[in-house]
C-alpha positions as CSV (number, residue, x, y, z in Angstrom):
1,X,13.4,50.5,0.0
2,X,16.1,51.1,2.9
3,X,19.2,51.4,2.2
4,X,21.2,49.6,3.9
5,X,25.0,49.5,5.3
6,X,27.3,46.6,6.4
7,X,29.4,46.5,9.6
8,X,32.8,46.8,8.2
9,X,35.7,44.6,10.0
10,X,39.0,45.7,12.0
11,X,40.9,42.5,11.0
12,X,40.1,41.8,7.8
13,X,37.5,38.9,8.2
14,X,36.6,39.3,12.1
15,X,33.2,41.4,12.9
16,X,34.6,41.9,16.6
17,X,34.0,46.3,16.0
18,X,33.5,49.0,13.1
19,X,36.2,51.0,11.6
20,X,36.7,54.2,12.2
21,X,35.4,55.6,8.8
22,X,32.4,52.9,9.6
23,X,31.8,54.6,13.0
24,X,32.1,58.2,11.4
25,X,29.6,57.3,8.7
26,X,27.3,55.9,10.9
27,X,27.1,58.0,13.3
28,X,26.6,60.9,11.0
29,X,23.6,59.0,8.6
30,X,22.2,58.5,12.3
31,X,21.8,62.4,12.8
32,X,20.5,62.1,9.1
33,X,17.3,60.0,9.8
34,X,19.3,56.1,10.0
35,X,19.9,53.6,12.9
36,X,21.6,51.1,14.0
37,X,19.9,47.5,14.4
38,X,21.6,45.3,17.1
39,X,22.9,43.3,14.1
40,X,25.1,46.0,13.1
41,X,23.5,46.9,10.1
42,X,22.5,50.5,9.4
43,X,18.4,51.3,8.3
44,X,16.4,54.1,8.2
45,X,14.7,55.5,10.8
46,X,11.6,53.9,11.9
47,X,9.0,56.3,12.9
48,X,9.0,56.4,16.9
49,X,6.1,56.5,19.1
50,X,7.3,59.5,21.0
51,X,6.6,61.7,18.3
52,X,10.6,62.4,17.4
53,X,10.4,60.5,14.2
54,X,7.7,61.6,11.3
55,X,3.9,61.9,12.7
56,X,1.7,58.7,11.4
57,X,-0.5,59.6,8.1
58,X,-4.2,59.9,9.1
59,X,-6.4,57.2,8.7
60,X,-8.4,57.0,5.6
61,X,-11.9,58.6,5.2
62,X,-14.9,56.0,5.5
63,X,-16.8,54.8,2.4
64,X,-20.2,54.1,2.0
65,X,-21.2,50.6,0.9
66,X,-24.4,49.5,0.1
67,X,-25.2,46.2,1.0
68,X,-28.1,43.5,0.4
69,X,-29.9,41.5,3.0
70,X,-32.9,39.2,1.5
71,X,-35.1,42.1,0.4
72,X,-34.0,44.8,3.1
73,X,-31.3,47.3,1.8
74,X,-28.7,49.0,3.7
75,X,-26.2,51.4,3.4
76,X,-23.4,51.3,5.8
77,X,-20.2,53.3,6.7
78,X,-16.8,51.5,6.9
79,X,-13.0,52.4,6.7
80,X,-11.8,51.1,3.2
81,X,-8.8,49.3,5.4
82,X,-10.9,47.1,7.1
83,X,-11.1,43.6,6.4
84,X,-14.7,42.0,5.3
85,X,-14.5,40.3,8.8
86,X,-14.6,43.8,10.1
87,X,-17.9,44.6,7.9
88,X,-19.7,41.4,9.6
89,X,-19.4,43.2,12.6
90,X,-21.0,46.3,12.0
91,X,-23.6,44.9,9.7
92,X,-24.7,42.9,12.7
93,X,-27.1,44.5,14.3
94,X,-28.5,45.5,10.5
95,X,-28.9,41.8,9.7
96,X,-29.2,40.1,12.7
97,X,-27.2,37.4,11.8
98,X,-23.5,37.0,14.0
99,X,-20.2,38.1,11.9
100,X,-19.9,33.8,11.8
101,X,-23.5,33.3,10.4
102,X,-23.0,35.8,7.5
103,X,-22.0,35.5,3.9
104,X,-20.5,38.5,2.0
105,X,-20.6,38.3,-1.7
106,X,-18.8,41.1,-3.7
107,X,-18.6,40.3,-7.4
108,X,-19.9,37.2,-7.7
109,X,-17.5,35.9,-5.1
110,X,-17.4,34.9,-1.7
111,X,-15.1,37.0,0.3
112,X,-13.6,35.7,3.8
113,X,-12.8,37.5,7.1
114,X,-9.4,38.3,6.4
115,X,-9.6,40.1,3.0
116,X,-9.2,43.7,3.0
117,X,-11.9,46.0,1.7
118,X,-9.8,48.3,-0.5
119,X,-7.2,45.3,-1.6
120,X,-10.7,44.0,-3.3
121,X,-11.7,47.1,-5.0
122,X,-14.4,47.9,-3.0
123,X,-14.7,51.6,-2.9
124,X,-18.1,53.7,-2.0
125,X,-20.9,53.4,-2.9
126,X,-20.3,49.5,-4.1
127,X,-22.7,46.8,-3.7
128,X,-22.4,43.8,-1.7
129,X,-24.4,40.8,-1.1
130,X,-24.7,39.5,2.5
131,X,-26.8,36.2,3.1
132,X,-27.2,33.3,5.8
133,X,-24.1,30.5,6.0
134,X,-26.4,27.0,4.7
135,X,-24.8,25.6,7.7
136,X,-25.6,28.0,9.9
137,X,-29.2,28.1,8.6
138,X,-29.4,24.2,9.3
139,X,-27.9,24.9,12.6
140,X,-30.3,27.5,13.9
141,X,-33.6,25.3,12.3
142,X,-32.2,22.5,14.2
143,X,-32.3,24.7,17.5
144,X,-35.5,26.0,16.9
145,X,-36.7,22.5,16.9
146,X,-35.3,21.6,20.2
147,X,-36.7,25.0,21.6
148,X,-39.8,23.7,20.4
149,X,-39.7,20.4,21.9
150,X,-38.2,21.7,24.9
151,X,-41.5,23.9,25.3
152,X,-43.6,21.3,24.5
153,X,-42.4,19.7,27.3
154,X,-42.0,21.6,30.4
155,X,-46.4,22.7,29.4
156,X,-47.1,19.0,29.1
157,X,-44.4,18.7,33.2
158,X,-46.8,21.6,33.9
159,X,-49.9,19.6,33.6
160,X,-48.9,17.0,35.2
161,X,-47.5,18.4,38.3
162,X,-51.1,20.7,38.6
163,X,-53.2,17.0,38.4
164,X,-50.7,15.1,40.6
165,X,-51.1,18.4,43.4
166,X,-54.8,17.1,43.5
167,X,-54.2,13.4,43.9
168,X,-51.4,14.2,46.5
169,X,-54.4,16.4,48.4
170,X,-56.7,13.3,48.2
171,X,-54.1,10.7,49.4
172,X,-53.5,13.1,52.5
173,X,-57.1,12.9,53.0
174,X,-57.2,9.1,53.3
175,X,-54.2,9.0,54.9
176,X,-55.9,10.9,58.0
177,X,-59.0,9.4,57.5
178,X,-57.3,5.8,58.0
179,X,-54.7,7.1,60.8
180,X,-58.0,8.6,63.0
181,X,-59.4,4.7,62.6
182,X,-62.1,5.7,60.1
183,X,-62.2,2.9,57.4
184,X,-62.8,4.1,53.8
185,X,-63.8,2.3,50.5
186,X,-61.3,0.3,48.9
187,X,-61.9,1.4,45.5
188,X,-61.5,4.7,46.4
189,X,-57.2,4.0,47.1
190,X,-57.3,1.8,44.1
191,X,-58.3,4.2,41.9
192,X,-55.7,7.3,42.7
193,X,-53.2,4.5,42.3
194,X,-54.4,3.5,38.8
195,X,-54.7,7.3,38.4
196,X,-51.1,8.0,39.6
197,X,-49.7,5.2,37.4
198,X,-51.2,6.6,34.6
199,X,-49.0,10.0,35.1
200,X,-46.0,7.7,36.1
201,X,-46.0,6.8,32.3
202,X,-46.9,10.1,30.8
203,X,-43.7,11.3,32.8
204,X,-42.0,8.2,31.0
205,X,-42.8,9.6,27.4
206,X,-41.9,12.9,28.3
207,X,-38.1,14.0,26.5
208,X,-36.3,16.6,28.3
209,X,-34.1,16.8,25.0
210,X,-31.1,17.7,27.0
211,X,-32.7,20.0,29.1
212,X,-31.4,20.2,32.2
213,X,-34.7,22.8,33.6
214,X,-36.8,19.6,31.9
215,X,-34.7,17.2,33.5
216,X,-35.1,18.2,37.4
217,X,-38.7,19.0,36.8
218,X,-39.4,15.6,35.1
219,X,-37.5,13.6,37.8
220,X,-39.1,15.8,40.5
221,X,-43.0,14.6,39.6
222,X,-41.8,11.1,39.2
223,X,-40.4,11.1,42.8
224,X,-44.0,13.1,43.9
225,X,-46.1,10.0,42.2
226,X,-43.8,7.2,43.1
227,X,-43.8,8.5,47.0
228,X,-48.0,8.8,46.2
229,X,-47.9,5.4,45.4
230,X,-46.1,4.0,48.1
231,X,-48.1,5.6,50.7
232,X,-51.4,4.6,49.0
233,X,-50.2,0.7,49.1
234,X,-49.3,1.4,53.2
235,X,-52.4,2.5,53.4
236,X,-54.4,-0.1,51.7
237,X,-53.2,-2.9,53.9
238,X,-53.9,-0.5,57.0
239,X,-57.5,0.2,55.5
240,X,-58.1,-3.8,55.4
241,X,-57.0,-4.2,59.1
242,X,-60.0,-1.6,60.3
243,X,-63.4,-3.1,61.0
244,X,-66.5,-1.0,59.8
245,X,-68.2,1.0,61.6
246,X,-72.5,0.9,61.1
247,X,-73.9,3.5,62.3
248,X,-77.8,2.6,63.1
249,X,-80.1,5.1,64.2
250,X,-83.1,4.1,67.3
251,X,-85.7,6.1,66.2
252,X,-88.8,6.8,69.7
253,X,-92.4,5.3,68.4
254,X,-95.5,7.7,70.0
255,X,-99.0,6.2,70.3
256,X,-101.4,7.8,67.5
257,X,-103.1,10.4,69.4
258,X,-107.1,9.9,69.7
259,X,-109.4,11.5,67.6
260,X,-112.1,14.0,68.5
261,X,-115.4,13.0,67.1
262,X,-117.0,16.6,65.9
263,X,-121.3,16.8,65.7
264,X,-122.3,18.7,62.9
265,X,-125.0,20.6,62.9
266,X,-127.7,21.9,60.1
């Protein structure tokens, strides 16, 4: 423990300077290894940066723990001053579970981030227990599930867009067909629109989950069938205006040539 010495006073109760004896006494435990604090009081010498003071101790050699992951095993190096938040760290990329995802077990209890390794008895070659946080567990099945969905998804978007490329090709089709003043079969307009509507509500039952790739592509084939469907009903009251064509064929009659009479002979 420091010893410590008080300021003495000049004027018997006022701490306005230090006596001479005070001033003597100080300045000589100064040379000894004390200083002054600016509150006057009188310490030992704090170990300075510079290297004046005493050099710092040498940190600790590292320890060996063993640890237990499921049915893996590890052994892992460690500097007995380290905290168990530090050992999350390192056994990381062991475990593959982040320092806030793990749960270290030493003894039968749970130790937390800011416990120090040696302040717990842990020494080498001791044995921990390291296993997933429930709620982390929870947490990362939860996300797989939304991955999955989220998959799901964009294949079923990817479908879609690959069956709505070949309506949009066919609507072009009639579209130049009726803009050239070539009439075309009604049902053949009626039935990409029933076809388009028919991905309109697949796109409908689709769930983007929160996805915001999902989300663009989703409203992007929506927009693709709903433009589809708009040019199709411009087109089907164009297609009603056009008269049809027939196209008849005059075929040229001949006479039936005359036949030769042949004499046969014996």
């Amino acid at each position: 423990m420091a010893t410590v010495m008080q300021r003495s006073s000049s004027d018997g109760g006022s701490s306005s300077g230090w006596s001479e004896a005070g001033a003597a006494a100080a300045a000589g435990e100064e040379k000894a290894g004390w200083e002054v604090r600016p509150s006057g009081m009188v310490v030992q010498a704090r170990d300075r940066e510079d290297g004046a003071g005493v050099p710092p101790r040498p940190p600790p050699p590292e320890i060996r723990v063993r640890v237990k992951y499921g049915a893996a095993r590890h052994e892992v190096a460690v500097s007995p001053i380290a905290t168990f938040g530090d050992l999350k760290k390192v056994l990381e990329a062991r475990t593959g579970l982040r320092p806030a995802e793990q749960l270290v077990t030493y003894k039968g209890r749970e130790r937390s981030n800011s416990e120090y390794l040696d302040a717990c008895g842990v020494k080498n070659k001791s044995k921990l227990v390291v296993s997933e946080d429930p709620v982390s567990l929870e947490r990362r099945f939860i996300e797989r599930q939304r991955n999955a969905r989220i998959q799901s998804a964009n294949r079923a978007l990817g479908a879609i867009a690959l069956e709505v490329d070949k309506l949009a090709d066919q609507v072009k089709s009639i579209e130049k067909s009726v803009s050239g003043g070539r009439k075309v079969a009604e049902v053949q307009i009626t039935t990409l629109i029933e076809l388009l509507m028919r991905h309109a509500v697949k796109l409908e039952s689709i769930a983007a989950d929160g996805d915001s790739s999902s989300s663009s592509q989703k409203n992007i084939q929506s927009k693709r069938v709903q433009k589809c469907v708009e040019t199709l009903d411009v087109l089907k009251v164009s297609n009603a205006r056009l008269q049809t064509v027939v196209v008849t064929t005059k075929w040229e009659t001949f006479d039936t040539p005359a036949t030769t009479q042949w004499e046969l002979f014996d």
